[in-house]
PDB file of N, H, CA, C and O in Angstrom:
ATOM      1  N   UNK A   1      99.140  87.264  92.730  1.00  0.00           N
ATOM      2  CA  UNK A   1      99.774  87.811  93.918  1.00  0.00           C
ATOM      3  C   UNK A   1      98.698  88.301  94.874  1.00  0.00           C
ATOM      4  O   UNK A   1      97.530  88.629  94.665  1.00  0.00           O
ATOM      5  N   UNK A   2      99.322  88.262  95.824  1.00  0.00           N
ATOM      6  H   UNK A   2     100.271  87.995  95.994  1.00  0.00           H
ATOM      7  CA  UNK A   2      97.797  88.746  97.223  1.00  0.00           C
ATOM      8  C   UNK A   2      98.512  89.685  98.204  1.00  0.00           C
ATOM      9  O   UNK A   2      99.385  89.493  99.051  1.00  0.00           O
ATOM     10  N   UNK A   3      97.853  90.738  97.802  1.00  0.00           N
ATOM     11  H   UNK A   3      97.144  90.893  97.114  1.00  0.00           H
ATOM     12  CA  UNK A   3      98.932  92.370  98.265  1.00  0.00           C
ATOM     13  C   UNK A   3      97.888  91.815  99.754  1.00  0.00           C
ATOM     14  O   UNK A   3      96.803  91.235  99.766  1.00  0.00           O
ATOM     15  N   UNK A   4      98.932  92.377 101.104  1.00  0.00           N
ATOM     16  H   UNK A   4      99.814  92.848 101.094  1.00  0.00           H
ATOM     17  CA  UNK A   4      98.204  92.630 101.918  1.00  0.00           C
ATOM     18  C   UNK A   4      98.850  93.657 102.248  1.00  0.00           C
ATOM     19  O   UNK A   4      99.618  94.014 101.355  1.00  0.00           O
ATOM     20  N   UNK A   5      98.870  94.448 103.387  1.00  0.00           N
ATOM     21  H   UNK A   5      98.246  94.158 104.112  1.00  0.00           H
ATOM     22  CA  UNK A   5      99.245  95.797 104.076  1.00  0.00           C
ATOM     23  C   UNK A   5     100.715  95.695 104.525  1.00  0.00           C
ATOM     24  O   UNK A   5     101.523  96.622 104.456  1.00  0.00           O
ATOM     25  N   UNK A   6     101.013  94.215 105.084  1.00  0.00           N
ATOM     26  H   UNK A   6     100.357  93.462 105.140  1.00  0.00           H
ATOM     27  CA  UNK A   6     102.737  94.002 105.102  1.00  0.00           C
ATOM     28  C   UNK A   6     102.870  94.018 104.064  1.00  0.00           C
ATOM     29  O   UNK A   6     103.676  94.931 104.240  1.00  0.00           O
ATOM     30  N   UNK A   7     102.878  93.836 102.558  1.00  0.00           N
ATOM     31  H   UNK A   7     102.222  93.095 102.415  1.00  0.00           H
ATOM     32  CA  UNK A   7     103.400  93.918 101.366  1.00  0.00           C
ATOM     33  C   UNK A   7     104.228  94.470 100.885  1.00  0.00           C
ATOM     34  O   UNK A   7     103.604  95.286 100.206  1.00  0.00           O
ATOM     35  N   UNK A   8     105.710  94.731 100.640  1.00  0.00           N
ATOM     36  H   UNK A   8     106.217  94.069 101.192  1.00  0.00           H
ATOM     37  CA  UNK A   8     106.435  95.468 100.151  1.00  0.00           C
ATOM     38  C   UNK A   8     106.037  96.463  98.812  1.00  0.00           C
ATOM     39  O   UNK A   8     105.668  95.945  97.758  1.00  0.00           O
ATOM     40  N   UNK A   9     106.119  97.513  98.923  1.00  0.00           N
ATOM     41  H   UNK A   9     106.418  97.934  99.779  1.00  0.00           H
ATOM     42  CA  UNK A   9     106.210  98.289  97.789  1.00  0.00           C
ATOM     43  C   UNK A   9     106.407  97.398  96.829  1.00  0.00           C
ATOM     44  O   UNK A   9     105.539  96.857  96.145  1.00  0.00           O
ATOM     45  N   UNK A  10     108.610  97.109  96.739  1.00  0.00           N
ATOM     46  H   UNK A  10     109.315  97.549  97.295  1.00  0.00           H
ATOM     47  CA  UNK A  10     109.455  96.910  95.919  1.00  0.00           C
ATOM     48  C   UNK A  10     108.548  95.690  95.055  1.00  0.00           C
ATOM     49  O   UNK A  10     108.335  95.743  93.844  1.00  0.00           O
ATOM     50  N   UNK A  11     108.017  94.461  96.084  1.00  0.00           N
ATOM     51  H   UNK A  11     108.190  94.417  97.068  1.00  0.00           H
ATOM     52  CA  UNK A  11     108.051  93.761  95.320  1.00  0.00           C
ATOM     53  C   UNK A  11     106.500  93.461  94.968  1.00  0.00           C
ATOM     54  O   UNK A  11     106.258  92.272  94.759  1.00  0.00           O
ATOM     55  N   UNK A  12     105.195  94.542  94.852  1.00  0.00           N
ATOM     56  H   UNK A  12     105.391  95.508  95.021  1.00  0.00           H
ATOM     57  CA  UNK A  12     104.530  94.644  94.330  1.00  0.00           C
ATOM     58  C   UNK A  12     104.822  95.168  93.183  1.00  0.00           C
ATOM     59  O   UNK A  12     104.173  94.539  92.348  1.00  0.00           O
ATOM     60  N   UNK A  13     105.567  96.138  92.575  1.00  0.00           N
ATOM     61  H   UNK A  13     106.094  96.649  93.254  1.00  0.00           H
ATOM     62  CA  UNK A  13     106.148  96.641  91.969  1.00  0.00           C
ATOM     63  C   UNK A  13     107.116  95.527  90.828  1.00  0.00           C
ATOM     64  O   UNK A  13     107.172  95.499  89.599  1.00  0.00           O
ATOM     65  N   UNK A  14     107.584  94.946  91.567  1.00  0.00           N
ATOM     66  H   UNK A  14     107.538  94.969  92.566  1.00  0.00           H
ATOM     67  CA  UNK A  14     108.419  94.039  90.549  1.00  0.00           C
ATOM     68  C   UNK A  14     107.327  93.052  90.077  1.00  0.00           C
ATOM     69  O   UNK A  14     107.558  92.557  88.974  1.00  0.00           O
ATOM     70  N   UNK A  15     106.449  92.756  90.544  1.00  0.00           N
ATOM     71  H   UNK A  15     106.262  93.159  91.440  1.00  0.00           H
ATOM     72  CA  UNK A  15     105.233  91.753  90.097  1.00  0.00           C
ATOM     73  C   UNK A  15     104.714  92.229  88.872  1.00  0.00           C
ATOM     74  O   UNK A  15     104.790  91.709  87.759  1.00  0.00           O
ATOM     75  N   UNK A  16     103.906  93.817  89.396  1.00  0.00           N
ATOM     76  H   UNK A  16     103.844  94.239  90.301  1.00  0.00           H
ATOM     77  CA  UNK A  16     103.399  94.607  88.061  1.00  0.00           C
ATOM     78  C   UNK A  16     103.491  95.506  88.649  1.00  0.00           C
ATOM     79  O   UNK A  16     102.916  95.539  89.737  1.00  0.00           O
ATOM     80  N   UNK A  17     104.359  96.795  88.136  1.00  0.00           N
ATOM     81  H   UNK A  17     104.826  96.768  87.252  1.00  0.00           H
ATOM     82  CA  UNK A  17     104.431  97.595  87.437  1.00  0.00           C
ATOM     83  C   UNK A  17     103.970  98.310  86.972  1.00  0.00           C
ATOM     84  O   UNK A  17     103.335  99.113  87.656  1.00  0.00           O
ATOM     85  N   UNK A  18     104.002  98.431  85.764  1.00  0.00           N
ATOM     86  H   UNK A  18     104.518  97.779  85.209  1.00  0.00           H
ATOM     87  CA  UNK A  18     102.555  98.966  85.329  1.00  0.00           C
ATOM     88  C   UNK A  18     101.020  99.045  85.517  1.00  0.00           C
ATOM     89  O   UNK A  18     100.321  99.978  85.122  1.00  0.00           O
ATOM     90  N   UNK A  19     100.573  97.898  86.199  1.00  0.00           N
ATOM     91  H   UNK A  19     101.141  97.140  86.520  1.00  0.00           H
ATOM     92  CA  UNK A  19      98.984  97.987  86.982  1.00  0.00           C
ATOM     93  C   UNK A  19      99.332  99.178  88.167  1.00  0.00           C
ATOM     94  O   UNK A  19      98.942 100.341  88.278  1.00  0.00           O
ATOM     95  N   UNK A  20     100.235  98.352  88.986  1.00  0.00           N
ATOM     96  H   UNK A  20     100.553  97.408  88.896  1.00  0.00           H
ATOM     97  CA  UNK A  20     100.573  99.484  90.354  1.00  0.00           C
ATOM     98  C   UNK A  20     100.914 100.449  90.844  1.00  0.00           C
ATOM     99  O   UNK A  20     100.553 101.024  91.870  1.00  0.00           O
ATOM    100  N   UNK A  21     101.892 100.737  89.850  1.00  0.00           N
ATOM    101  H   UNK A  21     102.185 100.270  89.016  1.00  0.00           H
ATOM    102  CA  UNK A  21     103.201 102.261  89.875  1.00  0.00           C
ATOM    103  C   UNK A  21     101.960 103.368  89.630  1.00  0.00           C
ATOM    104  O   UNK A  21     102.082 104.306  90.419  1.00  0.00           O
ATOM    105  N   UNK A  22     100.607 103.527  88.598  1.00  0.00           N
ATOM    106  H   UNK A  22     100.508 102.765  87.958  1.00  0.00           H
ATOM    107  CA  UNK A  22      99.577 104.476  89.004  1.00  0.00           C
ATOM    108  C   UNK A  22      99.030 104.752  90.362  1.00  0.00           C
ATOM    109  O   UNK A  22      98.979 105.908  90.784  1.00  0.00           O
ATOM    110  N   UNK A  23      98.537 103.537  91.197  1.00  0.00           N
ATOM    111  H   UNK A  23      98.578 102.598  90.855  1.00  0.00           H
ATOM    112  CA  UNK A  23      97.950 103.575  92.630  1.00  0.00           C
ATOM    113  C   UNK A  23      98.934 104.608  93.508  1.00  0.00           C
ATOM    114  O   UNK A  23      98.365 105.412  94.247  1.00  0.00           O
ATOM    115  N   UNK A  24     100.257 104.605  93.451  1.00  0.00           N
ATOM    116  H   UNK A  24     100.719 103.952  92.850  1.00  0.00           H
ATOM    117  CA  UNK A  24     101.091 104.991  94.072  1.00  0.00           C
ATOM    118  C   UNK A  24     101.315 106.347  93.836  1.00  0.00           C
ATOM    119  O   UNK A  24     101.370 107.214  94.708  1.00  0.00           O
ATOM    120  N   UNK A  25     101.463 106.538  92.430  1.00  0.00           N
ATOM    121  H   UNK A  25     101.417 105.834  91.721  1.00  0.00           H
ATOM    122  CA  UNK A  25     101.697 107.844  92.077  1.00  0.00           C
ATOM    123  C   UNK A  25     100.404 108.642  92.302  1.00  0.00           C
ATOM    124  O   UNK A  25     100.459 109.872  92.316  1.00  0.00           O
ATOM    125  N   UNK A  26      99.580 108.180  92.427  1.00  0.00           N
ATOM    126  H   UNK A  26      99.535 107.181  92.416  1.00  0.00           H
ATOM    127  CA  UNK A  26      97.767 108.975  92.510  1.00  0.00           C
ATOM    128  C   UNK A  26      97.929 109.437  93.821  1.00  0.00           C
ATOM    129  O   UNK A  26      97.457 110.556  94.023  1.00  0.00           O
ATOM    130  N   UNK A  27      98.803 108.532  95.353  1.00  0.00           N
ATOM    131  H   UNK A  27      99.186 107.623  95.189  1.00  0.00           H
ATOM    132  CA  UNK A  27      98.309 108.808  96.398  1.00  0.00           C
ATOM    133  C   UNK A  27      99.674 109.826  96.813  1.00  0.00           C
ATOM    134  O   UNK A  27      99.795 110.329  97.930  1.00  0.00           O
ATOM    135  N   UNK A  28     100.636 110.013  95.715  1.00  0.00           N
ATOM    136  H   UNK A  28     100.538 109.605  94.808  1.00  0.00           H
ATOM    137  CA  UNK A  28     101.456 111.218  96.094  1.00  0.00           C
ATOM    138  C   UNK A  28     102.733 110.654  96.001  1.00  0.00           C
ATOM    139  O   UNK A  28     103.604 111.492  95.768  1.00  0.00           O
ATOM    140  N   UNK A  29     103.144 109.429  96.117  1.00  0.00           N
ATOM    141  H   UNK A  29     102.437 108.748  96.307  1.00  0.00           H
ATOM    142  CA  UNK A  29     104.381 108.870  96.548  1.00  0.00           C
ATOM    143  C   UNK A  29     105.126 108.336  95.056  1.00  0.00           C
ATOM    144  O   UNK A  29     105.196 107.212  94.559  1.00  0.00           O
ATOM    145  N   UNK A  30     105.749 109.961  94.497  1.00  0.00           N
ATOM    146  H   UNK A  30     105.693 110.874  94.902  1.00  0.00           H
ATOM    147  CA  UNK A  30     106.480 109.877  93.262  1.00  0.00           C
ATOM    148  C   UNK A  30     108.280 109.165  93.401  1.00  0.00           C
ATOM    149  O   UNK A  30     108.766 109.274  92.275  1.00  0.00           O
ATOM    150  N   UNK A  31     108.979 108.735  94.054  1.00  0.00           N
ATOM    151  H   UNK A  31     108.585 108.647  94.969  1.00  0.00           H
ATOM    152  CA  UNK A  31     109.855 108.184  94.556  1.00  0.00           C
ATOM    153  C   UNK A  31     109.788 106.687  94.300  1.00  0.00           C
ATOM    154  O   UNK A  31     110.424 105.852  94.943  1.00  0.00           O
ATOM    155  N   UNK A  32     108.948 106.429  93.289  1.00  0.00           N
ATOM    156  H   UNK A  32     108.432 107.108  92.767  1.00  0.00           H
ATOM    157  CA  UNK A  32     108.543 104.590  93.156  1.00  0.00           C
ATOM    158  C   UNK A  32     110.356 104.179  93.058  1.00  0.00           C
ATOM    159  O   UNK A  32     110.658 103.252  93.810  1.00  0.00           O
ATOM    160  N   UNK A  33     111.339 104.673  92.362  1.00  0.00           N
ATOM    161  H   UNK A  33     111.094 105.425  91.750  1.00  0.00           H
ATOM    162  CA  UNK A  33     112.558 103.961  92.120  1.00  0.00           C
ATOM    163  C   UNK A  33     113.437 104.012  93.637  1.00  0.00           C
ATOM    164  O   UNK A  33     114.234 103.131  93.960  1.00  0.00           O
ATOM    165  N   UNK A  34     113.231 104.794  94.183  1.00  0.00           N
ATOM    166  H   UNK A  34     112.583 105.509  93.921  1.00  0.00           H
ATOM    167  CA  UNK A  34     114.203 105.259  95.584  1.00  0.00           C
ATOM    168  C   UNK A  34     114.430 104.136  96.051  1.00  0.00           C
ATOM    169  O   UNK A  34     113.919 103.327  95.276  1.00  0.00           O
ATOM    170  N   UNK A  35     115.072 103.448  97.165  1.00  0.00           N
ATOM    171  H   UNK A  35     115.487 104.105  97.794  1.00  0.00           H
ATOM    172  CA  UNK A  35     115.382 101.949  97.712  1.00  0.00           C
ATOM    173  C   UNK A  35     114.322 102.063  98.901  1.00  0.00           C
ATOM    174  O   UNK A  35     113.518 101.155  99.109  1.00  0.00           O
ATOM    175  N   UNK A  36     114.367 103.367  99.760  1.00  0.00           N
ATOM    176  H   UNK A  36     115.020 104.105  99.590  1.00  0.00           H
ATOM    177  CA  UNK A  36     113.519 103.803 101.085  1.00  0.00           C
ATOM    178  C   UNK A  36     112.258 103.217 100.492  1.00  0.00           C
ATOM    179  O   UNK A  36     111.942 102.113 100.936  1.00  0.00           O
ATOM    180  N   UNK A  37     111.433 103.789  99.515  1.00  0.00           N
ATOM    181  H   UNK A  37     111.689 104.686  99.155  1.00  0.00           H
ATOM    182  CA  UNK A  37     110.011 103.255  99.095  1.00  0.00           C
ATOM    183  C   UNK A  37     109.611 102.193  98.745  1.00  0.00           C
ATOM    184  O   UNK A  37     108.468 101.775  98.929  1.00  0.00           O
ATOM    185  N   UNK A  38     110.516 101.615  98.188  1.00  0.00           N
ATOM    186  H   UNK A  38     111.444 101.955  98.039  1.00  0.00           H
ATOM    187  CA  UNK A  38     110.297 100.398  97.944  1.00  0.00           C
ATOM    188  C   UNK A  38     110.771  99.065  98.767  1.00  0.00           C
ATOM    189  O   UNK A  38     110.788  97.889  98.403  1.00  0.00           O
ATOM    190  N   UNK A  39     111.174  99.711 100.093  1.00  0.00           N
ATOM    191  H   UNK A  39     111.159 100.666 100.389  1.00  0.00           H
ATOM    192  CA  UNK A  39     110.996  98.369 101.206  1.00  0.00           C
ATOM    193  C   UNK A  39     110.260  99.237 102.071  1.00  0.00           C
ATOM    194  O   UNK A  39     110.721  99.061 103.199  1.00  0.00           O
ATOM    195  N   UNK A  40     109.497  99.943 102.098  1.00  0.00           N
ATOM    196  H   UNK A  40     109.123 100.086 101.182  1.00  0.00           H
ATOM    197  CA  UNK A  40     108.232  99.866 103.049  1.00  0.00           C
ATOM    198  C   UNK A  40     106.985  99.321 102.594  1.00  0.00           C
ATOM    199  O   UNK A  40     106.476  99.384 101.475  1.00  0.00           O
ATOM    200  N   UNK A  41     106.622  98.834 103.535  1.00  0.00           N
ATOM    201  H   UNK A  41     107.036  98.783 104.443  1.00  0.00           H
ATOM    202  CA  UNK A  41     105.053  97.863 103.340  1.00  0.00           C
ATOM    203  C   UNK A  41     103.845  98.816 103.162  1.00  0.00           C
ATOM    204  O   UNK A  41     103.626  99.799 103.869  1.00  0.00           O
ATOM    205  N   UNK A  42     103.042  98.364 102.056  1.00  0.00           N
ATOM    206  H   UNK A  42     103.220  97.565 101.481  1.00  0.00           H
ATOM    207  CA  UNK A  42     101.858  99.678 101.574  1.00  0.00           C
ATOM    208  C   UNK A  42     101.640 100.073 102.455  1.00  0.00           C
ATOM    209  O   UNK A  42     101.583 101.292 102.289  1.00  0.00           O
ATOM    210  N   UNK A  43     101.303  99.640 104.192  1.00  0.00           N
ATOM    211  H   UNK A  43     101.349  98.650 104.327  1.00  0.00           H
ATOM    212  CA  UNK A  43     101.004 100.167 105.305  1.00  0.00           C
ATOM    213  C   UNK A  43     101.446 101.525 106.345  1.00  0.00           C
ATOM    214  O   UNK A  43     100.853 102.328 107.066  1.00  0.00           O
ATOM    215  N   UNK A  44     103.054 101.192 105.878  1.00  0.00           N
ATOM    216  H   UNK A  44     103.535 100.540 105.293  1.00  0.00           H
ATOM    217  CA  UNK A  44     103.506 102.552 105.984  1.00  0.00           C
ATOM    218  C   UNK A  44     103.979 103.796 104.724  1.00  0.00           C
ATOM    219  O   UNK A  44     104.387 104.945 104.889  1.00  0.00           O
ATOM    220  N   UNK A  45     103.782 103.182 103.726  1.00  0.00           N
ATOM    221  H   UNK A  45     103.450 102.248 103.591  1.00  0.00           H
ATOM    222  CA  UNK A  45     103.292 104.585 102.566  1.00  0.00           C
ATOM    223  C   UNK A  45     101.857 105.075 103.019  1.00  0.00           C
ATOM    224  O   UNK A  45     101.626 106.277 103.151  1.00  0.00           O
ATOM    225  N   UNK A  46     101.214 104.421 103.176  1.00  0.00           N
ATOM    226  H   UNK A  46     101.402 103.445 103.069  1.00  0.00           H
ATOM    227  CA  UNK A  46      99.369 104.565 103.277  1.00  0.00           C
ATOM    228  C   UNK A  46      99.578 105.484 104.549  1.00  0.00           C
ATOM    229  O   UNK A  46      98.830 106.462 104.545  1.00  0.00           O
ATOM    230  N   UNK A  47     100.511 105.379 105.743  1.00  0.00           N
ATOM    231  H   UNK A  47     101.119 104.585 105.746  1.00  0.00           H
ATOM    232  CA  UNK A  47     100.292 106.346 107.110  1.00  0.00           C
ATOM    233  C   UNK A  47     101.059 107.614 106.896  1.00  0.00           C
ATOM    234  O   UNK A  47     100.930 108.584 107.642  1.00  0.00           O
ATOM    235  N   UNK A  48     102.200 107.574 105.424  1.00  0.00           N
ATOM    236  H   UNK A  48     102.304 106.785 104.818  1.00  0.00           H
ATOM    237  CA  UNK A  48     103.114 108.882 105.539  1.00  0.00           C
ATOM    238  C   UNK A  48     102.382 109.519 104.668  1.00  0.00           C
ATOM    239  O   UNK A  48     102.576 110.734 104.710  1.00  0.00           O
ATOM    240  N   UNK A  49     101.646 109.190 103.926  1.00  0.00           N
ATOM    241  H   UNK A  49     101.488 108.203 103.892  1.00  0.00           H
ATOM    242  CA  UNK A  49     100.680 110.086 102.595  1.00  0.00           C
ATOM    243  C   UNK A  49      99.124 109.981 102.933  1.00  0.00           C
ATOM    244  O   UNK A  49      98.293 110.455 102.158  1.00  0.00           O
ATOM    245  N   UNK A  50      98.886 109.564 103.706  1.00  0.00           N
ATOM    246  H   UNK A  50      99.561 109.178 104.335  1.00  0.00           H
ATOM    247  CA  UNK A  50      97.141 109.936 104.612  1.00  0.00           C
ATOM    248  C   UNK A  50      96.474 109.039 103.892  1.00  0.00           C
ATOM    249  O   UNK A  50      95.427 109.585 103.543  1.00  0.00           O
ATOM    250  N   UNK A  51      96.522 108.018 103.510  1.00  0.00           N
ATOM    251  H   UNK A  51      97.372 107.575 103.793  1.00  0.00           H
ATOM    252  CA  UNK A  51      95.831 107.126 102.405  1.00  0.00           C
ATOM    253  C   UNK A  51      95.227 105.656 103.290  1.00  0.00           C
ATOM    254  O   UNK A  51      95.836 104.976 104.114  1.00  0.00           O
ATOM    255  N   UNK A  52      93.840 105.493 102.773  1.00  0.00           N
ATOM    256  H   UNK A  52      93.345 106.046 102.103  1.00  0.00           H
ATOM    257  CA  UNK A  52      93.408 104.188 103.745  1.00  0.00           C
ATOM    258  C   UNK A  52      94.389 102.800 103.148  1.00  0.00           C
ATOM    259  O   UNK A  52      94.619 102.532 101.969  1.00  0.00           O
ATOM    260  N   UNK A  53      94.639 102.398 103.810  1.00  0.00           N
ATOM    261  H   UNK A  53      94.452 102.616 104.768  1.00  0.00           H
ATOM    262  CA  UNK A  53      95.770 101.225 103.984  1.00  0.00           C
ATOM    263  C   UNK A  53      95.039 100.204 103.441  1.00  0.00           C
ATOM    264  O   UNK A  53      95.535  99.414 102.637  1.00  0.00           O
ATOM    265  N   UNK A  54      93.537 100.135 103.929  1.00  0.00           N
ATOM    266  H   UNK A  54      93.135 100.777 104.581  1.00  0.00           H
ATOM    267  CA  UNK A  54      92.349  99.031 103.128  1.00  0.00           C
ATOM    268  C   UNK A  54      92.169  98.756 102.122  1.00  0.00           C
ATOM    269  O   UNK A  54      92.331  97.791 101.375  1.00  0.00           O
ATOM    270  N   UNK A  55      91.574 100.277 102.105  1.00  0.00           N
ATOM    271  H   UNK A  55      91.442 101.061 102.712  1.00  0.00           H
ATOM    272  CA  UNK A  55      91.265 100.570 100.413  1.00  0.00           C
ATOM    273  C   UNK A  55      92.480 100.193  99.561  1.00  0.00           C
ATOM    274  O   UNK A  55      92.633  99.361  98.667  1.00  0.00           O
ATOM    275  N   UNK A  56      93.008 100.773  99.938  1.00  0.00           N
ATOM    276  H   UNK A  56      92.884 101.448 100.664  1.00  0.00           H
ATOM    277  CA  UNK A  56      94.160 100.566  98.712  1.00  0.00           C
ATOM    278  C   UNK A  56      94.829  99.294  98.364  1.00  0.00           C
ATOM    279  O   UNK A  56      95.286  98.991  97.262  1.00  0.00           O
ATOM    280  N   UNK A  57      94.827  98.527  99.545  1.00  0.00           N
ATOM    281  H   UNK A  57      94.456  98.774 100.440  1.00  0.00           H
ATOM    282  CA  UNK A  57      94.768  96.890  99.049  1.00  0.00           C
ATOM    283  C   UNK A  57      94.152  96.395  98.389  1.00  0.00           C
ATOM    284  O   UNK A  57      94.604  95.724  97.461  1.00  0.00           O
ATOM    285  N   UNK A  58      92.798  96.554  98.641  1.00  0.00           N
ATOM    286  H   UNK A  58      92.431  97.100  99.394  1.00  0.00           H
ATOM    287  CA  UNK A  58      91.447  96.305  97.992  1.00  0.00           C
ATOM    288  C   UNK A  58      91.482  96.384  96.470  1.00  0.00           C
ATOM    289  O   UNK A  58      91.361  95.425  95.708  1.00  0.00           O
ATOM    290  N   UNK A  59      91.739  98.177  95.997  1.00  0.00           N
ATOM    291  H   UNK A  59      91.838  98.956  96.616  1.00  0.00           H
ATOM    292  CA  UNK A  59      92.057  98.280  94.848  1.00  0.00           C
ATOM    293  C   UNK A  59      93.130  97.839  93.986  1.00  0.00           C
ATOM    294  O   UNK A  59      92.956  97.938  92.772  1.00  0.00           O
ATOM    295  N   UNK A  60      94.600  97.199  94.591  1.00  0.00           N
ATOM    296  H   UNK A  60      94.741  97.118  95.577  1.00  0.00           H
ATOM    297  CA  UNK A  60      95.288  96.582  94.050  1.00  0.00           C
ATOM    298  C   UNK A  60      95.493  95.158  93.808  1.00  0.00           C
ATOM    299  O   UNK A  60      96.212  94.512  93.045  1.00  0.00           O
ATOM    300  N   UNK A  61      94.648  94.884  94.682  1.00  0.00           N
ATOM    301  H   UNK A  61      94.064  95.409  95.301  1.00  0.00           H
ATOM    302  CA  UNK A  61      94.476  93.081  94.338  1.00  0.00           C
ATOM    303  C   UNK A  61      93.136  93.343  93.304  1.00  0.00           C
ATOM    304  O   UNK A  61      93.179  92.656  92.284  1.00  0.00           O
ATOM    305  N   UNK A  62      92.345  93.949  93.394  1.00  0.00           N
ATOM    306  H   UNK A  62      92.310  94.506  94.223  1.00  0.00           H
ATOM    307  CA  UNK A  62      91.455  94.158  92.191  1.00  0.00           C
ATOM    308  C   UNK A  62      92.057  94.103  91.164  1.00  0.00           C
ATOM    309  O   UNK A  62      92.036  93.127  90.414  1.00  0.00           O
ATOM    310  N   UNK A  63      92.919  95.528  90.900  1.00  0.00           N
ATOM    311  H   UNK A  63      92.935  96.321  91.508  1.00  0.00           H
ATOM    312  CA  UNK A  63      93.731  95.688  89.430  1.00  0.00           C
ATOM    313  C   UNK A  63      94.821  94.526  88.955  1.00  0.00           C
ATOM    314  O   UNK A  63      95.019  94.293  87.762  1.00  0.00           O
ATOM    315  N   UNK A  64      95.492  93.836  90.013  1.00  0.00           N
ATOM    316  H   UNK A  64      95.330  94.025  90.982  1.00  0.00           H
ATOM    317  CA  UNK A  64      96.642  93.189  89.681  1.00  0.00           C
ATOM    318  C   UNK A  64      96.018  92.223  89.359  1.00  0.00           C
ATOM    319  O   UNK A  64      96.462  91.876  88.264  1.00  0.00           O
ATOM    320  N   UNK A  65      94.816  91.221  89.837  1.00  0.00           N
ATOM    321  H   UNK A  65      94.455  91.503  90.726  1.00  0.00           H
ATOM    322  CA  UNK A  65      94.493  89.867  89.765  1.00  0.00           C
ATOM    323  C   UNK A  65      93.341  90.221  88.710  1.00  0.00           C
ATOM    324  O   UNK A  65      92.554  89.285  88.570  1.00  0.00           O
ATOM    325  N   UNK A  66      93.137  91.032  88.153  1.00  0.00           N
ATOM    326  H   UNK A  66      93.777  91.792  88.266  1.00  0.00           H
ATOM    327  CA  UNK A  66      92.094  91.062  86.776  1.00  0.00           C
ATOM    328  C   UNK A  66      92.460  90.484  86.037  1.00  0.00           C
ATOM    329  O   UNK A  66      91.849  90.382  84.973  1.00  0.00           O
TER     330      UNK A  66
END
């Protein structure tokens, strides 16, 4: 999978799970099941919780594609 910044939460999440649901919970955004969180694109979790939108792609295509 190839997370970019449009990327849905939901369906990074339905991909893996377990690699991802940590990244999320680290940057504050405990609501992983809610419907709201999981159709916004990492881009706007990354602007409501102060988190670089880059980085955090970066680190999840790292973890997911290992």
């Amino acid at each position: 999978m190839k997370i970019t910044k449009e990327t849905l939460i939901g369906d990074i999440l339905d991909f893996n799970a377990e690699v991802a649901a940590p990244f999320f919970l680290n940057m504050g955004m405990h609501c992983l099941g809610c419907p709201a969180s999981r159709n916004e694109s990492v881009e706007e979790a990354c602007m409501v919780h102060g988190v670089d939108a880059n980085n955090l792609v970066e680190q999840l295509n790292k973890a997911i594609n290992a």
